[in-house]
Steps between C-alpha positions, in 0.01 A plus 500: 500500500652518856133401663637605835151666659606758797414421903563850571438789171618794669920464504537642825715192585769322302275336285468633130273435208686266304605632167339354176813543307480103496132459447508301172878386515492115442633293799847388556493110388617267828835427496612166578660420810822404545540158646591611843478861506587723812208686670488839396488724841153645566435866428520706826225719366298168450405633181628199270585781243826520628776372426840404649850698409609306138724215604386444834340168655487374832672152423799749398504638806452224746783346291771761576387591847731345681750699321334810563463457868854432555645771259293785651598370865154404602652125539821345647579219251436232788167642557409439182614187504277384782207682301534316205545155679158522653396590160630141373336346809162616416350133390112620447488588116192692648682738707554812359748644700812675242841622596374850596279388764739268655732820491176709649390241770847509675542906475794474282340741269133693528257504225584856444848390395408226300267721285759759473739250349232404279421801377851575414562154307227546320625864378863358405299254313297742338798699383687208337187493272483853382834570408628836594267556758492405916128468684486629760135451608168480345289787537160371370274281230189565341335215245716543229850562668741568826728754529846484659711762664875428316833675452631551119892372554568714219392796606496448879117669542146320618294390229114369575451125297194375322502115496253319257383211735618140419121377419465767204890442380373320164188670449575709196221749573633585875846502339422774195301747784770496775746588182288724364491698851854515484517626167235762529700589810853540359268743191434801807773685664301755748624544881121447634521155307666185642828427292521157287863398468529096377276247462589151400515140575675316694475118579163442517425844612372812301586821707479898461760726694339848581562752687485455917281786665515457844240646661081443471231464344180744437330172616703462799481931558099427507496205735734737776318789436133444396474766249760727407511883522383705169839683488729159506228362252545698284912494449441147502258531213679731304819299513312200369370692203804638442589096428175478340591818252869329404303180426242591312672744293772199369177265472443302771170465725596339856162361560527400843537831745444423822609582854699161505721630197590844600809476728609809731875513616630666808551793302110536418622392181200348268557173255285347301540135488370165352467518099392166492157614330682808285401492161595710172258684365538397163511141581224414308601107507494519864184661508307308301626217697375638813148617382253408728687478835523656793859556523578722886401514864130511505551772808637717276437401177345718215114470366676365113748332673238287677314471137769387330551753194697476270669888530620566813633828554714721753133574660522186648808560648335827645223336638706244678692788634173646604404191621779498746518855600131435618614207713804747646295781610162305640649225644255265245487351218263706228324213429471126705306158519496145543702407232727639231168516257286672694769781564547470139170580429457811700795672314271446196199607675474633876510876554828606672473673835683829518829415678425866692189317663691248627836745604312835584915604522544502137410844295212472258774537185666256583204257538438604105822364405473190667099475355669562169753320466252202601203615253344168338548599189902583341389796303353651842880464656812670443625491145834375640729538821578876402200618530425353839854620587364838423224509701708362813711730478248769536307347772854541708502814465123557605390563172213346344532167244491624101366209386309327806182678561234428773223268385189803511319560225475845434298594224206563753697805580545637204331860416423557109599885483231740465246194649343608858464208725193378696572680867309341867288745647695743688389715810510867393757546809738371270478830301505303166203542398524108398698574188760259433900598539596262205188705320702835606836368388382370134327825411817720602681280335263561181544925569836454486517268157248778359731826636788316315357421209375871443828621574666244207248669297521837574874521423469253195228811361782747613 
């Protein structure tokens, strides 16, 4: 279990609950060192999750940067020359100093140039090692992989890259889930979900091309804005269970929706992304396997979910979605703590607060969807995206939810016909006389029953 306790619960910066989609996976066995390896470069992000572009090392580089200097016309030939002879000089096996900061140190090049040239032989690099394919850039990493922006030769468009890190390269169970992602990928075809179009190995690197969607996150939409306006909310959330409705209807439960994996293009233009924790529904191997673990992002995660059981349906998914909508439109999480099991915990447990009290903007039916889709208990949800896609519809058009209905009980309001009801005292200004109007209503109600039913019988006689 990733035992990775929060400093700060609420996500209102970059920081996110770490997902448990790696709680019980067994750790990646040492690998032994080379006997004089180059030092990897250190993450920018300082996250030591990430990982460098495929290929690329800084020994490489240091190695061919002479070249580079002089064929990119940073660098006459004779300056480089005098560069690399006070290299030689250097007699204190202590000093550090390499070829770039000789280069740096006597402005023949800035820093900025020398990590622009870096950048770019690391990419050519990268692209000798997926064949077909040129990175351009990486665009992010998470635990469990980073993702490159690339080119397809073949087809001359932008493709986004998952790379399986080097450390989990011969662990077979990181190896079967990144393929299985791809796989369960490649199995939907819906324009609101992210495209899968090759995965593979190659070298020492397992990778999945997807679709590129430039544009943003939901996550990233929250941190600009705070919370988000009911009317964008709810396109967003209709286009996500429009993803959720193609899924679940060929089989497949995402498990993981969350503002991170909903992506928004320029176009307003929703994908759902990341089937890393997408599951069939009649995987019962996989299931079974899984029993007892909390497999999602506690933030968002569902009450069974965080139990462990053994069926899992779409009403997870829903929940997450809920989950997330919640987060959209107040600006907070639904539920937060100290660490990942005390959030946990309060899905199973806490009462939710109306996301209405917290937004006084939003409309009361649309507060019921959102309290709906996150009831505690499945069969209190939607029965499936439809059905929620229903409801949101009719809430756009200012009409009430069909299925979501405000939490009042009210069966103290009911009147039994023909039963008069205990009445206050009234003043006789009124002009009531203290008689009760539900009274009045039931017994005209009974005149009319009784003028009816004589009527039935008086033309049955005749």
């Amino acid at each position: 279990m990733l035992a990775h306790e929060l400093n700060h619960p609420d996500p209102s910066d970059d920081s996110d609950i770490p997902s448990l989609q790696d709680s019980d996976a067994p750790t990646p066995a040492p690998q032994p060192k080379a006997p004089s390896p180059p030092p990897e470069p250190e993450s920018p992000e300082g996250t030591g999750e990430d990982m460098a572009p495929p290929g690329s090392s800084t020994a490489g580089f240091d190695t061919l940067l002479g070249k580079l200097v002089v064929d990119s016309g940073l660098v006459t030939a004779d300056e480089l020359e005098r560069c690399t002879e006070e290299l030689r000089s250097i007699d204190d096996i202590d000093d550090p100093r390499t070829l770039s900061d000789i280069l740096a140190s006597r402005d023949f090049v800035t820093r900025h140039q020398l990590d622009r040239l870096q950048k770019e032989f690391d990419a050519k690099k990268s692209s000798q090692r997926i064949p077909g394919y040129r990175i351009h850039k990486k665009l992010g990493s998470g635990a469990m992989a980073t993702v490159f922006l690339a080119k397809q030769l073949s087809l001359d468009r932008l493709v986004a890259i998952k790379v399986l890190p080097k450390k989990f390269s011969e662990n077979r169970n990181f190896i079967d889930r990144f393929y299985k992602e791809g796989k369960s990928a490649a199995q939907l075809n819906h324009p609101n979900i992210v495209q899968a179009y090759d995965v593979g190995q190659a070298g020492d690197h397992h990778y999945f091309v997807m679709e590129y969607v430039e544009g943003e996150t939901v996550y990233d939409r929250i941190k600009a804005d705070k919370r988000m306006e009911e009317f964008d909310s709810i396109g967003i959330v209709q286009q996500v269970g429009f993803a959720l409705q193609h899924a679940h209807e060929r089989g497949f439960i995402h498990r993981d929706i969350k503002p991170k994996n909903i992506m928004i293009n320029g176009r307003n233009k929703v994908k759902l992304a990341d089937l890393g924790l997408a599951r069939a529904l009649d995987d019962e191997a996989a299931a079974k396997a899984e029993a007892g673990r909390a497999y999602g992002t506690p933030y968002y995660i569902s009450p069974e979910q965080v139990r462990g059981e053994l069926e899992i349906s779409p009403a997870a998914d829903i929940y997450g979605l809920g989950a997330t909508c919640y987060h959209m439109v107040t600006g907070r999480v639904p539920f937060s703590g100290k660490n990942p099991s005390q959030v946990m915990h309060k899905h199973l447990k806490a009462e939710l607060t109306p996301p209405d009290q917290l937004n006084p903007s939003l409309s009361a039916n649309f507060s019921q969807i959102i309290e709906m889709m996150m009831a505690k208990s499945p069969a209190d949800r939607y029965r499936n995206a439809s059905d929620l896609l229903e409801d949101l519809e009719l809430v756009q058009k200012g009409d009430p939810p069909m299925y979501a209905r405000p939490k009042v009980d009210l069966s103290s309001f009911a009147v039994k016909l023909g039963q008069a009801q205990p009445t206050p005292q009234k003043s006789l200004a009124s002009g009531d006389g203290g008689s009760s109007p539900l009274a009045a209503i039931s017994i005209a109600i009974n005149v009319v029953l009784v003028l009816i039913l004589i009527v039935v019988l008086v033309m049955f006689v005749a």
